[in-house]
N, C-alpha and C positions, 0 to 999 in steps of 0.2 A: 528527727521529727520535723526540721527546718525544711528539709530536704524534704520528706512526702508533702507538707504541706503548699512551698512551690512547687512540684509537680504539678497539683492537684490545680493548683489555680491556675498554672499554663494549660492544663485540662481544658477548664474552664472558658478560658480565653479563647484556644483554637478550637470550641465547639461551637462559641457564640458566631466567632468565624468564618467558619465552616455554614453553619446556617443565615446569615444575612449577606456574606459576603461572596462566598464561591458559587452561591445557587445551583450545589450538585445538584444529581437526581434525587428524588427522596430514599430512594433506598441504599445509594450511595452516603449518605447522610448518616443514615441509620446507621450505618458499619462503620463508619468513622467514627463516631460519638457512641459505639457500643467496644471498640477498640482502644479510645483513648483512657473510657473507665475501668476496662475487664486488664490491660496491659498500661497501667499509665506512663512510663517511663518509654518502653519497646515503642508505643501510639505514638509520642511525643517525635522519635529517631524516626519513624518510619513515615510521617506528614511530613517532616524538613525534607526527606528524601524525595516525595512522592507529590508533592502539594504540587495541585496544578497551576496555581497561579505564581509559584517560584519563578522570578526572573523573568515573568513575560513579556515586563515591560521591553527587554532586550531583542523583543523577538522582531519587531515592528518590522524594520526592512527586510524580511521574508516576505511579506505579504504579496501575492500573486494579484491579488483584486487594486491594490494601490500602486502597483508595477504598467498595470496592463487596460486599468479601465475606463481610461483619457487617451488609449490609442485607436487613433482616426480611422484605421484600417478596419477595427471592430465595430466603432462608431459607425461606420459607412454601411459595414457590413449587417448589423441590426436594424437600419434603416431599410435597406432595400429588404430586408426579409420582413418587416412591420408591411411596407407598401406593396407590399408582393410584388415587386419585379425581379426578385432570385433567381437564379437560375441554379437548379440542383442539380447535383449533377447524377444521381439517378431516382429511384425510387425511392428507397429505402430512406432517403436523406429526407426526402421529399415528405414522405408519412410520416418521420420524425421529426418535424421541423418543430414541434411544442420543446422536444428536449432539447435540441439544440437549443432555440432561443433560450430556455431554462439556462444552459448552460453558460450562453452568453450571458444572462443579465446577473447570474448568481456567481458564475466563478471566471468570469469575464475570459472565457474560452473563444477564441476564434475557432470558427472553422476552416480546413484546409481540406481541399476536393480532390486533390494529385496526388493520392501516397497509394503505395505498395506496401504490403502486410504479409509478412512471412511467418509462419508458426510454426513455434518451436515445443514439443512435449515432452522430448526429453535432453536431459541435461549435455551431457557429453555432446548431441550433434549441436547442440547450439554451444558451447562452448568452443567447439573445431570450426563452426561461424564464424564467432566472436574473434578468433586465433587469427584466423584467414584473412579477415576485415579489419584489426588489427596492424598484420607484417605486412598490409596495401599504402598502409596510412600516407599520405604524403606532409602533409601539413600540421592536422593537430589531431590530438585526441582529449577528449574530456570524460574521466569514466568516475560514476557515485556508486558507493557499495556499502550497506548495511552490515553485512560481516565481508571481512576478507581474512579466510586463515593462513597461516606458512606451512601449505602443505602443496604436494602438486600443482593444485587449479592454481593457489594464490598466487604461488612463488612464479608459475609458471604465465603469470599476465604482469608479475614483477619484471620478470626477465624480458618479456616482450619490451613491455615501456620503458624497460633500459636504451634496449637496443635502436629504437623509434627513437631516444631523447638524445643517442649519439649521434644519430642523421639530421639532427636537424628538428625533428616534427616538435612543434609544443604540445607538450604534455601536462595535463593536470587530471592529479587523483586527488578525489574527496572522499574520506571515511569515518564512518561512525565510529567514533572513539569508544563507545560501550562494544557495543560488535565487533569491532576489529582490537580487541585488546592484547589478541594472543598474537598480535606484527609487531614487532620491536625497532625501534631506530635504526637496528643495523640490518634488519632487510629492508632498509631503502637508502643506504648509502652510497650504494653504485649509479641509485636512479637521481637520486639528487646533483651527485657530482657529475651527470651526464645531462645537468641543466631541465632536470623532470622535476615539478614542485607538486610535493606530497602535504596535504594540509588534513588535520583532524576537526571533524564536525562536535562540541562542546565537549572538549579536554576535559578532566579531572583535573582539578586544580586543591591540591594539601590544603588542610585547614581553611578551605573556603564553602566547602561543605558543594562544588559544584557539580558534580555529579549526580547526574538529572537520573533517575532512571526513569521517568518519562522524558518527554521531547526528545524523543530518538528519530534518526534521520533513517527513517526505514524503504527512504526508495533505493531502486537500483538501475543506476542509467549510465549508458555508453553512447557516446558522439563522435563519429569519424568524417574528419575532413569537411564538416557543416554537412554531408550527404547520408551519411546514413545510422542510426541511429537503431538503439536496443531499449527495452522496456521490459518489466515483466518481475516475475517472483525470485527469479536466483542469485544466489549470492555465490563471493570468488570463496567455494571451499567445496573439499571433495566429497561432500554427503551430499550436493546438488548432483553430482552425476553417480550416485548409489551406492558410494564406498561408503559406509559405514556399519560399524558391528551392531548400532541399536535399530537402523532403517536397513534391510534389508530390500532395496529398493526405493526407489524416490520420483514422483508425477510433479510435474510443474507446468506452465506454463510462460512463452516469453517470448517475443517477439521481434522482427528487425522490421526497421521500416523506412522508405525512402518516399521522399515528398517534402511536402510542404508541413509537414507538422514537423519534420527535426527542426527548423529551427525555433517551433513552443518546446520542444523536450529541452532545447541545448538552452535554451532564456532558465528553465527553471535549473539546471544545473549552474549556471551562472550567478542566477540569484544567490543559491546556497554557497556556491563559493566565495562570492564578496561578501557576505553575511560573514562566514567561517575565515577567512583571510584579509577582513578589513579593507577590500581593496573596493574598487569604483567600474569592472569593466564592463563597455555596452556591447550590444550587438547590434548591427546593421543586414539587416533583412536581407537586403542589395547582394550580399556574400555568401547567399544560401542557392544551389543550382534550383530551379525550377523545371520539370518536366509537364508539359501539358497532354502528355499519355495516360499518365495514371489516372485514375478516374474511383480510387478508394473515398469516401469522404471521412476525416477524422476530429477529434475535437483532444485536447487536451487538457487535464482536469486535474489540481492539485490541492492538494489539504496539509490543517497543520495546526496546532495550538496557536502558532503567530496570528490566526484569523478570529474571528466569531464565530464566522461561521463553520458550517460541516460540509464543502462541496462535493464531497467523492459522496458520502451519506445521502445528501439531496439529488444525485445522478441516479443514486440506486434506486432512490426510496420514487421518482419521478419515472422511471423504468418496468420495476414492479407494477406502481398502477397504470400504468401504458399499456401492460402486458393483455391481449388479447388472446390467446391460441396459448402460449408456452412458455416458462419461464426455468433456465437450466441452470443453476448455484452450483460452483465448485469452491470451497473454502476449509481451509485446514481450521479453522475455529469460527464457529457460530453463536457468535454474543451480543448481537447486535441489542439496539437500546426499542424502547416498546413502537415506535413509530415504523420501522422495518419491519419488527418483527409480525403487528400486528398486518401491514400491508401483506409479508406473504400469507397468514392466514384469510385474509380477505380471496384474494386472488384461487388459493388452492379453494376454498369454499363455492366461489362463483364457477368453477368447473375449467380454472385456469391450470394445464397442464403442470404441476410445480415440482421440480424435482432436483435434490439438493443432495452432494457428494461431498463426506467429509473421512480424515482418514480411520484408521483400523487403531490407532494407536495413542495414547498423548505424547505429545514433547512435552509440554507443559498441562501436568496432572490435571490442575485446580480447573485450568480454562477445559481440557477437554470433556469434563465430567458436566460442567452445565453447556457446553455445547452435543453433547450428549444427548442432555434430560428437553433442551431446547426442539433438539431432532427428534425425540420423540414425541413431543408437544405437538408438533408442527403436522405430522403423520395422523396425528386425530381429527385430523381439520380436513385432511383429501391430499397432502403433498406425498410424494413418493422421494422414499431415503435412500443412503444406498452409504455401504462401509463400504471404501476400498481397502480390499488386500494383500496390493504387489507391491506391499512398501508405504513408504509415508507421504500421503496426497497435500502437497504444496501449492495448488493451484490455486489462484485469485480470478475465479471468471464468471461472468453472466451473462447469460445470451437470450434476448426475449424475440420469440416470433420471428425468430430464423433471420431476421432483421437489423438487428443493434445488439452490442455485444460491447462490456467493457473488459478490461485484462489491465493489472498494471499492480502496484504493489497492495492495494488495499486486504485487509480481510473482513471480514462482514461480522466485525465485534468495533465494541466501544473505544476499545485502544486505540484503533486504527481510525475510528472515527474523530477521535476527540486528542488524544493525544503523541501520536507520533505524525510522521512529515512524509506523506503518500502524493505517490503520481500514479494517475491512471490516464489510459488512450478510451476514448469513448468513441468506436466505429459503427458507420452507417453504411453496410456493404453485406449484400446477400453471400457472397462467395465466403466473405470471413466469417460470418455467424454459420453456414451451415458448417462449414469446417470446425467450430468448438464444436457443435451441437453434436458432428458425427466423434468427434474425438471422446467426450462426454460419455455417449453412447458406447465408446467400443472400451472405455473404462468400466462400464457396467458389467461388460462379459469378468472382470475381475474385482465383481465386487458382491459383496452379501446385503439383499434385500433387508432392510428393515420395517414389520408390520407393527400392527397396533400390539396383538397378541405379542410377539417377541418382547415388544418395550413393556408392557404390563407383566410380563413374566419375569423380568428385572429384579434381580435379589436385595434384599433388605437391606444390605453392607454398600450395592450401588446407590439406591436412596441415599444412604447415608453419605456417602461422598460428592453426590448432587447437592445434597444440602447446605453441605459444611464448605464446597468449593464457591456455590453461588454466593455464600457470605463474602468468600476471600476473596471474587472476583470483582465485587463491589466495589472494594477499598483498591485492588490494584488496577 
């Protein structure tokens, strides 16, 4: 009797809590405090695990915006774009200059005008990229990875940065300890003792209860020799290049890119590695090649519970209402919080081309059923849906008015938003955007229209799992 009635009062406490102090969403709220009293004990385990304010205090030197937003370079470079003496370097940069400044003044992004942007849609060629770019390495590599399994892809970027770490090259991998849980210490025994330093992004630590399953490090980025550099949705395991018995198939998106943004991609890998390994190391600009050929312009944009804010969320949500002529969503979950989701009904209403590609399948039940009941929503309003069916669509992309286009690990839900550690590239280049646009499109040839009729035709038992999943998505 001792025991339910502390329960009941820790109940108590974490509701009050939950309400004055975390300022979820209200309907997040609601599922918490209808979870702590329907399951009070389960409620109790499952906030120590899931509470977003656990350990945040720790997160502080993550912070992109207090990293980067007393750098003179930025400073200068907001200035001349305030006085308009900028010099853009073409169009598209030039039309977008709202979201860029946006960009600067909210997630203290530079922009960089000289990169080159390679797309990559399916897994395997860019992996045989990634391989080739890689065994070139002369000096260093830095690679971050969200899952990395001990199967072909992993072992086989193992074996790579083994053999790079016996030549000489500095090597550093950072991995999400939740996602990479099935690599053991002894697939990296050879890379260590060949002088390659393997570090885990917040470890499970016994009896400390630290295992976050939020604050997960869900970007995925590779740096070679300060020149060239990878972004994008895939992780080191072999269901990104379409081996698996549940995906029969697999669409992603992911990109190489040389310029002047690797060294904002390689800063934010850095950051995450002194955060993750306690260590202090800076970069110097000076050490990054400069090509005055490329003429791509790009912006670099990263998120993360360390912040307040939401800047991959405010790229998007600053994009949509930009959007003029067309707006093209590809996202394996569509959960976003009511300020997106409302912009794209806005957009699709005003006679804004809005058309959004999510896959045929869940990985995860709960989120695909209200990203589902979300797509159908959305289709009543004027936006045009689309199921792919050659396997399971991974893509993180948005491409407005053939114009601006972002790609990077985001997905267009609240996790992504609010609680994991996302890097996105936000380009201002007609050549890249028509490229997602056509790619988007030739995705459609493999995919099934969804109408208004189809989704009102919807069986009583789907209702049912819209319902019951939008609850559980609340809380998770």
């Amino acid at each position: 009797m001792r025991a339910i009635t502390v329960i009941y009062i820790l109940n108590i406490f974490i509701s009050v809590f939950i309400i004055f102090a975390e300022r979820k969403r209200p309907s997040s709220t609601i599922a918490w405090i209808m979870l702590l009293f329907v399951l009070p004990g389960a409620g109790i385990v499952l906030y120590i695990m899931l509470s977003q304010l656990l350990a945040r205090y720790k997160l502080s030197s993550l912070s992109s915006s207090m990293h980067f937003r007393n750098n003179p370079f930025l400073l200068d470079q907001k200035r001349s774009i305030n006085e308009g003496s900028f010099h853009f370097v073409n169009t598209q940069a030039a039309a977008w200059r709202q979201l860029i400044k946006f960009n600067q003044e909210y997630a203290s992004a530079y922009l960089t005008q000289n990169n080159e942007i390679k797309i990559f849609t399916a897994g395997q060629e860019c992996f045989n990229s990634m391989f080739e770019d890689l065994k070139a390495a002369k000096s260093s590599i830095n690679m971050e990875f969200f899952i990395m399994k001990p199967d072909y892809i992993g072992l086989e970027l193992v074996r790579i940065l083994t053999e790079k770490a016996s030549e000489g090259v500095k090597v550093k991998l950072l991995l999400d300890a939740m996602g990479c849980r099935r690599m053991r210490r002894k697939h990296f025994d050879e890379l260590r003792s060949a002088g390659g330093q393997v570090v885990f992004f917040f470890p499970a630590r016994i009896f400390k209860l630290d295992l976050k399953l939020n604050y997960r490090n869900h970007r995925k980025l590779l740096i070679i020799d300060n020149s060239i550099a990878y972004i994008g949705g895939l992780n080191a395991a072999k269901e990104y290049v379409g081996d698996s018995r549940k995906f029969k198939g697999w669409r992603d998106t992911h990109l190489r890119i040389r310029g002047g943004s690797v060294f904002d991609i390689d800063s934010r890998f850095i950051m995450d590695w002194n955060f993750a390994n306690g260590q202090e190391i800076e970069l110097n600009v000076a050490d990054y090649p400069v090509d005055t050929s490329l003429d791509c312009a790009v912006q670099v944009v990263s998120s993360g519970p360390e912040s307040q804010e939401t800047e991959i969320k405010f790229g998007y949500l600053k994009m949509i209402n930009s959007a003029k002529r067309s707006i093209y969503i590809q996202t394996p979950y569509l959960v976003p919080d009511e300020s997106i989701f409302e912009a794209l009904k806005t957009a699709a209403v005003s006679g804004v081309d809005v058309r959004i590609m999510i896959p045929p399948m869940p990985d995860h039940p709960f989120v695909y059923w209200v990203t589902y009941q979300n797509l159908g929503t959305l289709v009543s309003y004027g936006a045009k849906a689309y199921i792919y069916e050659k396997g399971f669509l991974h893509s993180k992309t948005i491409v407005v008015d053939d114009e601006a286009a972002s790609v990077g690990s985001a997905n267009f839900d609240i996790r992504s938003f609010e609680l994991n550690f996302e890097c996105n590239v936000f380009a201002y280049d007609r050549e890249v955007a028509i490229e997602l646009r056509k790619a988007f499109e030739d995705d459609m040839k493999n995919s099934r229209r969804l109408t208004t009729d189809d989704y009102e035709r919807r069986s009583n038992w789907i209702k049912v799992k819209e319902s019951v999943s939008r609850l559980i998505t609340d809380i998770l």
